[in-house]
Phi, psi and omega in degrees: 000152187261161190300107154267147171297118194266150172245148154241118188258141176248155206255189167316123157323302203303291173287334220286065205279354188264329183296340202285347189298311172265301159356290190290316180310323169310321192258323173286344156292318197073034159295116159291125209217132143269129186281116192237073179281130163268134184257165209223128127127046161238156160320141173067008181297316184300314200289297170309316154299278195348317180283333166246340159294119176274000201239347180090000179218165179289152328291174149215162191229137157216140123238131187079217168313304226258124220249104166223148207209038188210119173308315199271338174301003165281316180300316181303314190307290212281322147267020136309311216287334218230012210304340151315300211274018204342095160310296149263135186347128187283349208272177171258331178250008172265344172283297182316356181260328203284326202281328183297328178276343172284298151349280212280329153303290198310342202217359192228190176060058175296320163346267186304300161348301146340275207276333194230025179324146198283138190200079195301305199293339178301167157221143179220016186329138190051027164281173164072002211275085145292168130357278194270019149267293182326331184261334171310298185292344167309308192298301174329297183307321172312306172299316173318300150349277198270332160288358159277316178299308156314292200232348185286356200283138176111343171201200173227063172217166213299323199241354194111273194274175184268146154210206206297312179325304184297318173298307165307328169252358157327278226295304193312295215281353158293007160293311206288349174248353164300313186298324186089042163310030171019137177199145168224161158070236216287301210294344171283236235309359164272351197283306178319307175285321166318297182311311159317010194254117210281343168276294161340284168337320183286314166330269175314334182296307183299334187288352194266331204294321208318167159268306176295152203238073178288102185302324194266020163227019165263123160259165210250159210278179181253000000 
């Protein structure tokens, strides 16, 4: 393909847990991007997603002609596109785990979403615990668990090296340090190592800078 300049346009840092998703894989890869923040649930926001979005939310990737506009067909996109950087497991059946738990963040765990809205500058400890939040985070740590356990040898991330798997489930543990999650063993230290990461790192920094104030994602303590 011939070389375009790639853009990612993004929401807030601070809420924004879908912009954040390919925004680190791209950085945490080192793929060069220009960065396009919208802050979201302001005058004029809609007219401006419009303009880069067919769907009206964050993210979307342009390079060239070419329009992805879903964190994860963006994560897909970039690997086909990037395929040096292997986004995903080179093994065939350690890929088919990472694309399923990558899946299954994209499309499951409405609890925790719910309950456990993404809020880097908050602290909310022992907030959220519902019943059925309580079984998302059981369910993570389990995926967390067994993809290490598995697939992890050779580095300290879900698959070994850091990919897309891992760019999916960043956001849960900065939820998990807003909420005050408790984690041991296997589920601290990949959480440690997510954090240890200089692009994460950057992330909450800017997300600490922001200005803007999103109501329906502060809650008041319980």
């Amino acid at each position: 393909m011939p070389a375009h300049t790639l853009t990612l346009v993004i929401g807030n840092k601070n809420y924004s847990s879908w912009s954040m998703r390919p925004w680190l894989l791209l950085r945490q890869a080192g793929i060069p991007f220009d960065e396009v923040r919208i802050p979201l649930y302001v005058p004029g926001s809609e007219i401006d997603l419009a303009k880069w979005s067919p769907s009206g939310k964050v993210p979307a990737l342009h390079e060239g002609d070419i329009r992805v506009w879903d964190s994860l067909a963006i994560c897909e996109y970039l690997a086909e596109r990037f395929p040096e950087h292997e986004l995903w497991p080179a093994d065939a059946a350690a890929r088919a785990v990472a694309r399923s738990v990558s899946a299954e963040m994209h499309a499951g765990f409405g609890a925790l979403r719910e309950h456990m809205s993404m809020n880097i500058r908050a602290r909310y400890p022992g907030q959220g615990r519902t019943p059925d939040c309580l079984a998302d985070i059981e369910r993570i740590l389990a995926i967390w668990t067994e993809c290490r356990a598995r697939y992890g040898h050779g580095g300290d991330f879900l698959f070994g090296r850091f990919g897309i798997a891992d760019a999916m489930f960043a956001p849960v543990v900065l939820r998990f340090e807003t909420y005050g999650v408790a984690l041991e063993g296997v589920a601290r230290a990949y959480a440690e190592a997510i954090l240890a990461l200089p692009p994460l790192q950057a992330w909450v920094n800017d997300a600490v800078a922001e200005v803007e104030r999103i109501e329906k994602f502060e809650r008041k303590a319980e």
